[in-house]
N, CA, C and O atoms as a GROMACS GRO file, in nm:
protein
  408
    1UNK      N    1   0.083  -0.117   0.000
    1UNK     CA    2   0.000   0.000   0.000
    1UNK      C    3   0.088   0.125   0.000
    1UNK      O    4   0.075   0.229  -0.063
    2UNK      N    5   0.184   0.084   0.091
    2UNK     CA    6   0.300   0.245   0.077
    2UNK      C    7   0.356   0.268  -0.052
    2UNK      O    8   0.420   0.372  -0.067
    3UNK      N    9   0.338   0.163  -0.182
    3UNK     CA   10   0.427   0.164  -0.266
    3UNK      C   11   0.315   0.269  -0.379
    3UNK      O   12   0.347   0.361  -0.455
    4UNK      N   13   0.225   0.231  -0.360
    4UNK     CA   14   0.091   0.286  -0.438
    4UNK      C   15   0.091   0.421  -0.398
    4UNK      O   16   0.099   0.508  -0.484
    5UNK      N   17   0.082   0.459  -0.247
    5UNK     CA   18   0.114   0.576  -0.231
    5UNK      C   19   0.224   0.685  -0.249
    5UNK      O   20   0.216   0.808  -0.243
    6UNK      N   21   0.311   0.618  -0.269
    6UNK     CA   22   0.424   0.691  -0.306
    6UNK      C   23   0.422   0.726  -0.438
    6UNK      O   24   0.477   0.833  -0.466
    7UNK      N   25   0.375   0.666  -0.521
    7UNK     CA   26   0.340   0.688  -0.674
    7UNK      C   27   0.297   0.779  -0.720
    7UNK      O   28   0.341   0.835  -0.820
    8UNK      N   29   0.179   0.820  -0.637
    8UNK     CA   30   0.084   0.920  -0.625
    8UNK      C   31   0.173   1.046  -0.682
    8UNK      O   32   0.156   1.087  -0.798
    9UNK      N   33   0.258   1.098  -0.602
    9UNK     CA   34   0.327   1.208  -0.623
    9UNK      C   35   0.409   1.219  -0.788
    9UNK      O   36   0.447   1.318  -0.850
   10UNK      N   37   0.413   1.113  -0.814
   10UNK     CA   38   0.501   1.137  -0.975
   10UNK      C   39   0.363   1.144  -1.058
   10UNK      O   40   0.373   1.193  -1.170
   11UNK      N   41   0.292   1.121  -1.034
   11UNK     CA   42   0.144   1.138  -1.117
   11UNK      C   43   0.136   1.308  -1.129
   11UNK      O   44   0.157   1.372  -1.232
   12UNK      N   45   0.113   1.342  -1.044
   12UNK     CA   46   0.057   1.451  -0.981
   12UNK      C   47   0.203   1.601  -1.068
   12UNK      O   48   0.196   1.720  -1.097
   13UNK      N   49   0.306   1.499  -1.074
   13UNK     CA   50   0.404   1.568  -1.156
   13UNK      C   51   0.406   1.555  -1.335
   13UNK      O   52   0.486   1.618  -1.404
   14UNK      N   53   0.325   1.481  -1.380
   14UNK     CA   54   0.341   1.486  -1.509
   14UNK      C   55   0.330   1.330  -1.503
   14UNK      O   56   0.208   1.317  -1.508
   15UNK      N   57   0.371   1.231  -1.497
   15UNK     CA   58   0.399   1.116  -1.530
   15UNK      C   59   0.273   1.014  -1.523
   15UNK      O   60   0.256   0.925  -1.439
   16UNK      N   61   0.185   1.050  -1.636
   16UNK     CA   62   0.057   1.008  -1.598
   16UNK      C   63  -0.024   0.864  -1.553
   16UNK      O   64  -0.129   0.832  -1.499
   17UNK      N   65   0.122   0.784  -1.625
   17UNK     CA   66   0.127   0.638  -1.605
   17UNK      C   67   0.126   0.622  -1.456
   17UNK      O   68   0.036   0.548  -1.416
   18UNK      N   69   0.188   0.663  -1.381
   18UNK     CA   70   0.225   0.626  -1.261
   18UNK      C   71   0.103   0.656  -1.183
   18UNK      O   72   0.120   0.608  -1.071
   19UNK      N   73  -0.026   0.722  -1.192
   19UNK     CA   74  -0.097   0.736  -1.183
   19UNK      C   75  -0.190   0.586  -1.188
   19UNK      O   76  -0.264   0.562  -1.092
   20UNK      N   77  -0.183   0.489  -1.304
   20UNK     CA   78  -0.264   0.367  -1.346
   20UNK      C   79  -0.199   0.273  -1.197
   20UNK      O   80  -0.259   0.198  -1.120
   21UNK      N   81  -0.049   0.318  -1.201
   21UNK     CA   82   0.025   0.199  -1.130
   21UNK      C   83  -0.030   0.221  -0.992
   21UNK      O   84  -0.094   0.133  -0.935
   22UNK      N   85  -0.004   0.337  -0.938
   22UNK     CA   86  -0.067   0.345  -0.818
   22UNK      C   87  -0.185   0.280  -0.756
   22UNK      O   88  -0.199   0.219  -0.650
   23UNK      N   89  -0.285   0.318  -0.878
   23UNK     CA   90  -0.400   0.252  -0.851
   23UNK      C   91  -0.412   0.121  -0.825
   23UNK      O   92  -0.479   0.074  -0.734
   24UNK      N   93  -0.310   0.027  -0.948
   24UNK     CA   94  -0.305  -0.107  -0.950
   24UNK      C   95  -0.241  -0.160  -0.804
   24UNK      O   96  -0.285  -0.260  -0.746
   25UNK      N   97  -0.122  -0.072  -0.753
   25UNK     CA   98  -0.096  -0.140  -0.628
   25UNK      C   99  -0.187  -0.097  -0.540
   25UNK      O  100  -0.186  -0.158  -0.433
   26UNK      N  101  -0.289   0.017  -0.557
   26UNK     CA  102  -0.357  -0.036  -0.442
   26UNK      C  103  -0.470  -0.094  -0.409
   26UNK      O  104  -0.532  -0.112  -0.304
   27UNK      N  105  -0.489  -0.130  -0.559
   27UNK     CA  106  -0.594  -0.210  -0.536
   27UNK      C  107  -0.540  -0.377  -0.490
   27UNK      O  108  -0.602  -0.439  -0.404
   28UNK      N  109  -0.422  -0.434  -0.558
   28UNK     CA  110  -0.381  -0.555  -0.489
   28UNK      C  111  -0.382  -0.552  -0.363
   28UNK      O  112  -0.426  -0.640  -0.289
   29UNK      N  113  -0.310  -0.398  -0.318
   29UNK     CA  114  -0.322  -0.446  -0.162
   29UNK      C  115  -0.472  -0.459  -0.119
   29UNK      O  116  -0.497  -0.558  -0.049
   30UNK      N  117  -0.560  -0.388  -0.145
   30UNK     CA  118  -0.662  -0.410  -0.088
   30UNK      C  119  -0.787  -0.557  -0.110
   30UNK      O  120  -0.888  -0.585  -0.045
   31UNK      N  121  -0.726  -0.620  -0.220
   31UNK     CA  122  -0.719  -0.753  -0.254
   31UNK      C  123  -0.688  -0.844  -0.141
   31UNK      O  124  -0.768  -0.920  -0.086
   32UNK      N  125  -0.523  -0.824  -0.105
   32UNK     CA  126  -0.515  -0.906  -0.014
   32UNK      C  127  -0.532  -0.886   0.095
   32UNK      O  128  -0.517  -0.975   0.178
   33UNK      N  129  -0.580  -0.731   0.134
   33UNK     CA  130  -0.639  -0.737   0.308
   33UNK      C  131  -0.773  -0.798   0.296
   33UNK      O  132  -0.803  -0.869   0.391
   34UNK      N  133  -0.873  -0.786   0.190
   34UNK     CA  134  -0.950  -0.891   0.185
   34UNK      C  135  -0.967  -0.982   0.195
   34UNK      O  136  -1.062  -1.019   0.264
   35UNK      N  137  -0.845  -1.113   0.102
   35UNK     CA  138  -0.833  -1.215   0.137
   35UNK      C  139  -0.806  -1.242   0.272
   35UNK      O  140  -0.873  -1.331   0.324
   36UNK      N  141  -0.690  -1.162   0.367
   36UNK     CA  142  -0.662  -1.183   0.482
   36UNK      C  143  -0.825  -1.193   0.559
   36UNK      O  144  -0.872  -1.296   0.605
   37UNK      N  145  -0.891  -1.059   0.558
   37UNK     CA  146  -0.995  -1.084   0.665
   37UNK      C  147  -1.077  -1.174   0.588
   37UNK      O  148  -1.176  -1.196   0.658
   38UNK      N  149  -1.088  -1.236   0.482
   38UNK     CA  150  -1.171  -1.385   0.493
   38UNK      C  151  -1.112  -1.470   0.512
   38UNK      O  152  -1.192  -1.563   0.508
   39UNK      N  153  -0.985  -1.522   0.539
   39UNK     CA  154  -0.916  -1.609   0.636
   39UNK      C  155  -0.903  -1.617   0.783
   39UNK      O  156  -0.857  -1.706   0.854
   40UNK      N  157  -0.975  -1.458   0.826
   40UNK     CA  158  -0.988  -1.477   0.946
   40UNK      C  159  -1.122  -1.514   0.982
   40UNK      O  160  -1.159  -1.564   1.088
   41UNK      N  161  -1.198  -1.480   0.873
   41UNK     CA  162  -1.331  -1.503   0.912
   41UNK      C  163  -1.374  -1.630   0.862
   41UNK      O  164  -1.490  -1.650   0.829
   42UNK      N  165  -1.284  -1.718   0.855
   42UNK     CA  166  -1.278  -1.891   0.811
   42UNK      C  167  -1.340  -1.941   0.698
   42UNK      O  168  -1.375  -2.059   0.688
   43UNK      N  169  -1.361  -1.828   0.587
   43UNK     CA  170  -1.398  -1.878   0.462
   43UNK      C  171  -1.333  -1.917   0.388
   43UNK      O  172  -1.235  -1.853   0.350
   44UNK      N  173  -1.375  -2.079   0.326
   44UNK     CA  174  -1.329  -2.159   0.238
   44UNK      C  175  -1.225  -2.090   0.113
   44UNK      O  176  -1.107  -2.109   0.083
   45UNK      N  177  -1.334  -2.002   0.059
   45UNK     CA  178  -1.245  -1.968  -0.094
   45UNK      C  179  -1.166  -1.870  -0.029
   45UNK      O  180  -1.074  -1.951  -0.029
   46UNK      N  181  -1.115  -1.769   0.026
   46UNK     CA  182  -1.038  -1.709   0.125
   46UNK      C  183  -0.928  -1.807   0.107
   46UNK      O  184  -0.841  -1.807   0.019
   47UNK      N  185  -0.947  -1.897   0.213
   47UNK     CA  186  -0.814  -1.973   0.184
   47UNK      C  187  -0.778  -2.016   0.127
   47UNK      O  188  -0.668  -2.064   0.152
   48UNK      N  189  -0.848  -2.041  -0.018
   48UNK     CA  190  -0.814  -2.140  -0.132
   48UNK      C  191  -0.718  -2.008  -0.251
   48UNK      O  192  -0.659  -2.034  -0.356
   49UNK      N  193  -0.732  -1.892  -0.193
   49UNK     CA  194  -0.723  -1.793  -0.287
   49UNK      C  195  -0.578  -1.782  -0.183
   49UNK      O  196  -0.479  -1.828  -0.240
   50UNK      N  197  -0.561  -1.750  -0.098
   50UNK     CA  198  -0.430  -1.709  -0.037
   50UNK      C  199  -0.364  -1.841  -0.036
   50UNK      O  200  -0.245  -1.809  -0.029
   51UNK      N  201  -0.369  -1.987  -0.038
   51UNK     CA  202  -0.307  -2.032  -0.095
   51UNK      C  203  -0.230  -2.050  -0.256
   51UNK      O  204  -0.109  -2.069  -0.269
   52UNK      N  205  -0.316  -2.039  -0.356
   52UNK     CA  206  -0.287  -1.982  -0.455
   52UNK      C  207  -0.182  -1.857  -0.472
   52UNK      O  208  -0.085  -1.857  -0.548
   53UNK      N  209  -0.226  -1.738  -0.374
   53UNK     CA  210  -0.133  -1.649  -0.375
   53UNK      C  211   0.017  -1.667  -0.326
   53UNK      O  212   0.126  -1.632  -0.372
   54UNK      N  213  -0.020  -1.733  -0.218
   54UNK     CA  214   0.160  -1.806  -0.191
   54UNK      C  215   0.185  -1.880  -0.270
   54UNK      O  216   0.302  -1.855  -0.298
   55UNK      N  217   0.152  -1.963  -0.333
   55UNK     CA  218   0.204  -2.044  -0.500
   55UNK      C  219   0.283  -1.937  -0.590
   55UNK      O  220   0.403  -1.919  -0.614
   56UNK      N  221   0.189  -1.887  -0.620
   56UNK     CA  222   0.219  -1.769  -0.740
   56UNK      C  223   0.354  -1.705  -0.678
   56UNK      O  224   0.448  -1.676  -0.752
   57UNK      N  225   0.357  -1.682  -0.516
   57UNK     CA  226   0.513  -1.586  -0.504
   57UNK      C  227   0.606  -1.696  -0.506
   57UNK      O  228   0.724  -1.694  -0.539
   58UNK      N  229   0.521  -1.810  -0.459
   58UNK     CA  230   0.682  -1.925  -0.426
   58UNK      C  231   0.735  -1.909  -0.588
   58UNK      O  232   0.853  -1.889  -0.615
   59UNK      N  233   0.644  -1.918  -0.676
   59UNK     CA  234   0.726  -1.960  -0.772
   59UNK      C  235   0.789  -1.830  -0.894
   59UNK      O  236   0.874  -1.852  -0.981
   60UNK      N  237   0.740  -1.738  -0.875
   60UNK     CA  238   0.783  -1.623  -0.907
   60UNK      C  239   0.938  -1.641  -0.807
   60UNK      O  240   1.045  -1.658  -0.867
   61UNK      N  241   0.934  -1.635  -0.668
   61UNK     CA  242   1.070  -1.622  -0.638
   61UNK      C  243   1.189  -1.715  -0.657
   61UNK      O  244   1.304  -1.681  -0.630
   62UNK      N  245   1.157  -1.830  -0.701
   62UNK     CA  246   1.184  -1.965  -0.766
   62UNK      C  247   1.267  -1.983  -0.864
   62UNK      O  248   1.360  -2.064  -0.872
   63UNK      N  249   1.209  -1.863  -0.980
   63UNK     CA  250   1.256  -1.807  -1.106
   63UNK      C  251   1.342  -1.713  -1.095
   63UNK      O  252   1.444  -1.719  -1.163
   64UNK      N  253   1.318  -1.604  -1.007
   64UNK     CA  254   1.401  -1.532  -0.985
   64UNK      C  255   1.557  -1.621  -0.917
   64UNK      O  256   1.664  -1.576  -0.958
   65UNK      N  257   1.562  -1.732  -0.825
   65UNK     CA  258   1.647  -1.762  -0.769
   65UNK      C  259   1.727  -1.878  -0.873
   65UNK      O  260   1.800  -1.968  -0.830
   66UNK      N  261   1.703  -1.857  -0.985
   66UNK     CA  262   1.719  -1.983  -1.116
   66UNK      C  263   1.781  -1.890  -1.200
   66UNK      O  264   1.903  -1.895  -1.209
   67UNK      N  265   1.695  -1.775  -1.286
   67UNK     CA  266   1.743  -1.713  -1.359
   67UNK      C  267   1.864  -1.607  -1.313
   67UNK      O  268   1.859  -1.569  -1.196
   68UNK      N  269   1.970  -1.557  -1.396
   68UNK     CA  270   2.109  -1.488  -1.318
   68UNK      C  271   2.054  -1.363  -1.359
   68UNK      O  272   2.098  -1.315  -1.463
   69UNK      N  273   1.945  -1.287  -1.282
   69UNK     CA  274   1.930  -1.137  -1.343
   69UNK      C  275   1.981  -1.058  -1.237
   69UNK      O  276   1.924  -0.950  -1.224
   70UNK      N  277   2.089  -1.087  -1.144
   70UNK     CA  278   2.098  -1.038  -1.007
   70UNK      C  279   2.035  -1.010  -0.912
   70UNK      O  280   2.057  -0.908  -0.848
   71UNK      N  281   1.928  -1.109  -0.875
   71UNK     CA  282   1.843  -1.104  -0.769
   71UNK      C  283   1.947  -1.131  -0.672
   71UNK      O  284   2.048  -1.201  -0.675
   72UNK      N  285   1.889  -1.047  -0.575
   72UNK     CA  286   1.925  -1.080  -0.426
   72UNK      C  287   1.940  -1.283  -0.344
   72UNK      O  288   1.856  -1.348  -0.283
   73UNK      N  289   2.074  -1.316  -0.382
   73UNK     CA  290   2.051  -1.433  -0.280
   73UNK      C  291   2.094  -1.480  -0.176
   73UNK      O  292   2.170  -1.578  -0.170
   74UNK      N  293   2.049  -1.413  -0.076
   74UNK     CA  294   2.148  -1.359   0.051
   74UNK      C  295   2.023  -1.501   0.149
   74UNK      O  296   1.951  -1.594   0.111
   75UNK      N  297   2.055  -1.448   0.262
   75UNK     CA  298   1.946  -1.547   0.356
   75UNK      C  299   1.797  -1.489   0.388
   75UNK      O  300   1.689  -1.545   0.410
   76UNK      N  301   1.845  -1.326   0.382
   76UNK     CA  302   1.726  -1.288   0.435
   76UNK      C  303   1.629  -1.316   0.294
   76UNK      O  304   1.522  -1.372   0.317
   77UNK      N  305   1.657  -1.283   0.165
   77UNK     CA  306   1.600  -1.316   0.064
   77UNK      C  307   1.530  -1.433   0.048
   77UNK      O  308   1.423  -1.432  -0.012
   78UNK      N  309   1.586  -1.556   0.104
   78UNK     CA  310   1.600  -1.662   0.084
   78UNK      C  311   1.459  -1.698   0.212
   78UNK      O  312   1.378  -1.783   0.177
   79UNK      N  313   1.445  -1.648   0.313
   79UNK     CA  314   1.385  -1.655   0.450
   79UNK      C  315   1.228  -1.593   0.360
   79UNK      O  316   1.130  -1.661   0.333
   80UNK      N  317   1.250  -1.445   0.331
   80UNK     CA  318   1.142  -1.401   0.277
   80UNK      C  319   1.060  -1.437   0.198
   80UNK      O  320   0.940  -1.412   0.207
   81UNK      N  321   1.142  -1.536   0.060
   81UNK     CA  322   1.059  -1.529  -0.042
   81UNK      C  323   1.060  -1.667  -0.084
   81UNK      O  324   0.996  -1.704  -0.183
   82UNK      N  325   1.147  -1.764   0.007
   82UNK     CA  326   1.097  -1.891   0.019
   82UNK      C  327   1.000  -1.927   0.140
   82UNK      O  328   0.879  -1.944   0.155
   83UNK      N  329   1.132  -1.931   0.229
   83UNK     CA  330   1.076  -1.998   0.380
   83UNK      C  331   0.910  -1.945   0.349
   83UNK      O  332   0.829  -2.017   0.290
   84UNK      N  333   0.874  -1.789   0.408
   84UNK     CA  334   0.785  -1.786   0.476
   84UNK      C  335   0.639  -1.810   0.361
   84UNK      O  336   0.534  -1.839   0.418
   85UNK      N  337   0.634  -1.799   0.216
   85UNK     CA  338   0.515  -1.877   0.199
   85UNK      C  339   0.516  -2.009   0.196
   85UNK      O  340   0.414  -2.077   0.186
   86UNK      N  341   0.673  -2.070   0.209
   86UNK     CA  342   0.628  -2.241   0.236
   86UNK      C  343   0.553  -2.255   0.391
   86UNK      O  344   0.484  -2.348   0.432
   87UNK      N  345   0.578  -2.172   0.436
   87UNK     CA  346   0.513  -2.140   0.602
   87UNK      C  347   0.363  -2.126   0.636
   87UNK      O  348   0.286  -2.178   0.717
   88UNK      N  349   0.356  -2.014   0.518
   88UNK     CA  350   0.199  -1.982   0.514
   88UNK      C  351   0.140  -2.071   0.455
   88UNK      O  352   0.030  -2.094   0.506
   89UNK      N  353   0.178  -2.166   0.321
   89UNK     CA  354   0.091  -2.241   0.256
   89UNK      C  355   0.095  -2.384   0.374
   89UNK      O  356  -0.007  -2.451   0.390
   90UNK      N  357   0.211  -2.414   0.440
   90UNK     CA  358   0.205  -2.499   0.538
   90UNK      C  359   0.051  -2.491   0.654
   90UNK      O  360  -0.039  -2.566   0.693
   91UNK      N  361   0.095  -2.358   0.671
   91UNK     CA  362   0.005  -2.310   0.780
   91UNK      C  363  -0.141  -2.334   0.736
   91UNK      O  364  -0.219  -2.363   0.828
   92UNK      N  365  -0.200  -2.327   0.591
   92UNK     CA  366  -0.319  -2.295   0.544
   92UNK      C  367  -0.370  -2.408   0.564
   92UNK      O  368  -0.452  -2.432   0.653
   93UNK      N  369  -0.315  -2.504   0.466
   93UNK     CA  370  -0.344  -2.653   0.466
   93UNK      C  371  -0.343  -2.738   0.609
   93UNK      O  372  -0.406  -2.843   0.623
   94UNK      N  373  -0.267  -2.681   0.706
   94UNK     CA  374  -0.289  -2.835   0.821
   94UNK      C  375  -0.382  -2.851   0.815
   94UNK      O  376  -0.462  -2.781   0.753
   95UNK      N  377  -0.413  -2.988   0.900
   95UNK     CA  378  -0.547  -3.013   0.952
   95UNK      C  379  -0.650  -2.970   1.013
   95UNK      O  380  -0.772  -2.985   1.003
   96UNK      N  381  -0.542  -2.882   1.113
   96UNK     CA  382  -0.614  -2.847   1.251
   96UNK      C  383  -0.716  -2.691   1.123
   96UNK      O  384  -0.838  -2.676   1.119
   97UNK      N  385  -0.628  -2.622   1.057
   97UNK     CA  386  -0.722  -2.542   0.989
   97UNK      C  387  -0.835  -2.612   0.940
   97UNK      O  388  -0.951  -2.587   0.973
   98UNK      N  389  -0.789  -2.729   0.836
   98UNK     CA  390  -0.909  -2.760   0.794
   98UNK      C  391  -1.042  -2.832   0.877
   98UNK      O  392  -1.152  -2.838   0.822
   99UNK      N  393  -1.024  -2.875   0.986
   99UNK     CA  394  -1.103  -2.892   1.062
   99UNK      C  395  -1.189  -2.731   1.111
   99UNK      O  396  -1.307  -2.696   1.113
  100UNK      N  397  -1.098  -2.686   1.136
  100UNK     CA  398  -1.182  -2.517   1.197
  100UNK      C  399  -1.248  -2.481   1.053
  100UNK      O  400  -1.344  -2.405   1.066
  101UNK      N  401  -1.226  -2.508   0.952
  101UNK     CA  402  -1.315  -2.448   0.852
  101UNK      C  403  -1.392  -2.540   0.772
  101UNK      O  404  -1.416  -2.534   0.652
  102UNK      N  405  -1.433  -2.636   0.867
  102UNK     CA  406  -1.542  -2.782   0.826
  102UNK      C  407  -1.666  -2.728   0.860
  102UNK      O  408  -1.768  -2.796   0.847
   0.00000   0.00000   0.00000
């Protein structure tokens, strides 16, 4: 959401594109605070959608850690954009969730 907002200002200078982009990031973010509060509020497609969404980064960062375009491959990189959606998609799927959302 800060990234959308920051955009704002090069719009506002001439750069009219940055204007579309803004919008686009903030509408993702507000995408995924959605998804978030229907994962809290234990709906099915909620979680079927934020799993999906951790797919999509695992493997976006996947590519990045394959292809030599100088991505970052340090640990914290490695923590961020592996570990923690193997974490979250871990987290989505146990049991104990899918029982709470039976």
């Amino acid at each position: 959401m800060i990234a959308g907002i920051a955009a704002a200002p090069f719009a506002l200078a001439g750069e009219i594109f940055m204007a579309a982009l803004a919008a686009a990031t903030l509408l993702l973010a507000l995408a995924t605070c959605l998804v978030a509060i229907g994962v809290v509020w234990r709906r099915r497609r909620a979680r079927i959608i934020a799993v999906a969404l951790e797919v999509v980064c695992l493997l976006g960062s996947a590519l990045l850690l394959v292809i030599p375009i100088g991505a970052n491959r340090g640990p914290v990189s490695l923590m961020v954009n592996i570990a923690m959606p193997v974490a979250v998609i871990v987290l989505l799927r146990s049991k104990a969730v899918g029982e709470a959302f039976s």
